[in-house]
Structures are given as structure tokens and as C-alpha cells.
C-alpha positions in Angstrom: -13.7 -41.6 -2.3 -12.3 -42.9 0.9 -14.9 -44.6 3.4 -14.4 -45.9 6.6 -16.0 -48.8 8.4 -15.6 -49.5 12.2 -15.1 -48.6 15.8 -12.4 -49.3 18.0 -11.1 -48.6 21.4 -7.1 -47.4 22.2 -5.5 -46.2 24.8 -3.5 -42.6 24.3 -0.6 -42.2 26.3 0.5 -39.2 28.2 1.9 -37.3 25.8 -1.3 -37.9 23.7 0.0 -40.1 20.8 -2.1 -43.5 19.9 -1.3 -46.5 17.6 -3.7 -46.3 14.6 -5.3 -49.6 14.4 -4.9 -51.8 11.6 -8.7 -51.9 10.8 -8.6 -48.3 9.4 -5.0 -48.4 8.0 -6.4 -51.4 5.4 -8.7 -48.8 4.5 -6.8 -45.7 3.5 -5.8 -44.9 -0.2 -2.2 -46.3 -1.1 -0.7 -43.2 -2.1 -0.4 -40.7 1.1 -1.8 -42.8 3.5 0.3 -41.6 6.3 -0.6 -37.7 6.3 -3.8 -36.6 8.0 -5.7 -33.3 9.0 -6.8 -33.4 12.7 -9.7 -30.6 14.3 -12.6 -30.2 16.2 -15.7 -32.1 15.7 -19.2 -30.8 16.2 -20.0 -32.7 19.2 -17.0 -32.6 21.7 -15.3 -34.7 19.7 -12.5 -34.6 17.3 -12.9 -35.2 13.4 -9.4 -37.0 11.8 -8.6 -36.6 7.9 -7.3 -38.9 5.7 -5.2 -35.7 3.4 -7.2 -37.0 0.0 -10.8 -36.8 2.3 -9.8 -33.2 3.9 -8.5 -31.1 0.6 -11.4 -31.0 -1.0 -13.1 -29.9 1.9 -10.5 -27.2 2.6 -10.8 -26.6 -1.3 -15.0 -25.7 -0.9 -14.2 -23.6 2.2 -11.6 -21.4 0.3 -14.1 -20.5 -2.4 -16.8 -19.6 0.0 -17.4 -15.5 -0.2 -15.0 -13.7 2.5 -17.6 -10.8 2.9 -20.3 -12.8 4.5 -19.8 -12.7 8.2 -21.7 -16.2 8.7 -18.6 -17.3 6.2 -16.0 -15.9 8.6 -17.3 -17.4 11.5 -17.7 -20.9 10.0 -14.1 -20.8 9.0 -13.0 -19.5 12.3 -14.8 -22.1 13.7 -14.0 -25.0 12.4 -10.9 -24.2 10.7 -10.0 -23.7 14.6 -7.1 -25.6 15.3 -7.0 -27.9 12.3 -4.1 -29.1 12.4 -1.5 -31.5 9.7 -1.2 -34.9 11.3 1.7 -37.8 10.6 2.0 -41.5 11.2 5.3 -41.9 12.8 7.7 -44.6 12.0 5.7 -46.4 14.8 2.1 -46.2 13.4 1.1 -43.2 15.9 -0.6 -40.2 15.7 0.0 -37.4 18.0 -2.8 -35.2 19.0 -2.3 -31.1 19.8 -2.9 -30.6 23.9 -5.4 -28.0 22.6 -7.2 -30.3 20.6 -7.0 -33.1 23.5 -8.9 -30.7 25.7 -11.9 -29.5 23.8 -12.4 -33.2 23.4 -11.5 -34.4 26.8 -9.6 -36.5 26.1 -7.5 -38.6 28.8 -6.2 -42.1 28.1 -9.3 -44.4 27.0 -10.1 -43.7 23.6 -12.5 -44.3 20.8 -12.1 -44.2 16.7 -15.4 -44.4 15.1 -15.8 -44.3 11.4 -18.0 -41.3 10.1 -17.5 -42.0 6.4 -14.7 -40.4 4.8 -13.2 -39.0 8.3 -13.2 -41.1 11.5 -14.5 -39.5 14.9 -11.8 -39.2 17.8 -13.9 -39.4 21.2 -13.4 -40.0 24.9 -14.5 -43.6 25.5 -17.2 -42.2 28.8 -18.4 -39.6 26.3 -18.9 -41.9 23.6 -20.8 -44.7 26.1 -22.4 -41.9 27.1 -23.8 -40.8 24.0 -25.4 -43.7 23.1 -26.9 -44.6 26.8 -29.3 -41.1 26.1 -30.3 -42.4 22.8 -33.2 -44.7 22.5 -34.1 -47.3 19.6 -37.4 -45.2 19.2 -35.6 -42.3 18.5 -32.9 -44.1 16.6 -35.5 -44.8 14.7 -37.3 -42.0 14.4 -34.2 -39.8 13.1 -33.3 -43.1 10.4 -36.9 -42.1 8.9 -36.5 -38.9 9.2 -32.9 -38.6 7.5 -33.0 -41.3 5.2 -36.6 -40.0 3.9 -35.3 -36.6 3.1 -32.7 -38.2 1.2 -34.7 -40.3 -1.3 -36.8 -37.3 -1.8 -33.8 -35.6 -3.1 -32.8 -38.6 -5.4 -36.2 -38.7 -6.6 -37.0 -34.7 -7.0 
């Protein structure tokens, strides 16, 4: 399983390419470590696949039942302008416009890990985020999450 660890700031330039940092390069498989699957992110953000973390995702959405309309929409949604990334000979990674947009994203910049994909956000957006989010509540939702977990490990 691929994991990521860290958070770092780039700057994207106009044409909306970026020079992966060396951090999370260390940290992707050997084999296919150049290929990635770029899309939208629940929060206005965008989500970046390693190849290896995104296929088995892709693999689980393929199998879910066409005839559901709840299944339709999902894939519409986040399916919605995935799209198959590659490390130039330089290191960088060019995002879609489209993509760029939903996310609003400019110049500044911020990878953060999210396990086996790492979040794309726009570096106000991301300060942001965390300004509106209070220890207590930090907290709160670490009890909350990490409770209903070892209930499922221990059910």
C-alpha cells in the first residue's frame, strides 16, 4: 500500500505545471512512479493518484451496480474530470485549467498527504481551513473518528 507523509508548499506557474517535491517522490513505489490520476476532491480541493493507489479504486467503482441512480451520480461525480497525469522529464506535473478552477487554484500551492493520495489545495484555502477549526473540535472529531474505529476492530 502506498502512504504518504507531509505537507509542502510550491508555486504553480502560469500554465499550471508544478515541480513535485522530493519528499513525496521518496515515497512512491519504484515501478510506475511517474504516472498519476489527477480529479476533484471533496472539499475544493483536488485529490492526486499515485497509478497503483487509483486502480483499485477505479476497479471498486466499475463493479458498482449501473442501475442504481445514486451509483450514476457518484461516478459522474467524482469520476468528473479525472484525468491521467505524467512527470515530465523535469519532475512536473501539469494540472487541466478545468481542474485548476474548481480548486482555485492560482500560483501558491499546497501538497498535503491524505494517505495513499496527496491533497492539491490553494495555499489561502488551505490557511483558511485550519484558522475555522479549533483544538476543541479537533479534538472532539479524533474521539469521535478514532472511537468508531476501534469499535469496528473489536466488533
Amino acid at each position: 500500500m502506498i502512504g504518504f507523509l507531509g505537507e509542502y508548499e510550491v508555486t504553480m506557474d502560469a500554465k499550471g505545471r508544478f515541480l513535485l517535491p522530493a519528499g513525496f517522490k521518496k515515497q512512491l513505489p519504484e515501478d510506475g512512479h511517474s504516472q498519476f490520476v489527477v480529479n476533484r476532491g471533496i472539499e475544493q480541493c483536488l485529490s492526486l493518484f499515485p497509478i497503483k493507489s487509483w486502480e483499485p479504486i477505479f476497479e471498486s467503482i466499475s463493479k458498482l451496480n449501473d442501475f442504481d441512480p445514486k451509483v450514476r451520480d457518484f461516478r459522474r461525480y467524482f469520476l468528473n474530470g479525472a484525468t491521467q497525469l505524467e512527470l515530465d522529464t523535469a519532475g512536473r506535473l501539469l494540472l487541466p485549467k478545468s481542474l485548476m478552477e474548481y480548486a482555485g487554484l492560482e500560483k501558491d500551492v499546497v501538497l498535503v498527504s491524505a494517505v495513499n493520495k496527496i491533497e492539491i489545495w490553494d495555499k489561502s484555502k488551505y490557511k483558511k481551513f485550519f484558522e475555522t477549526f479549533s483544538r476543541d473540535s479537533f479534538s472532539d472529531l479524533a474521539n469521535e473518528v478514532m472511537n468508531k474505529k476501534d469499535d469496528r476492530l473489536n466488533g
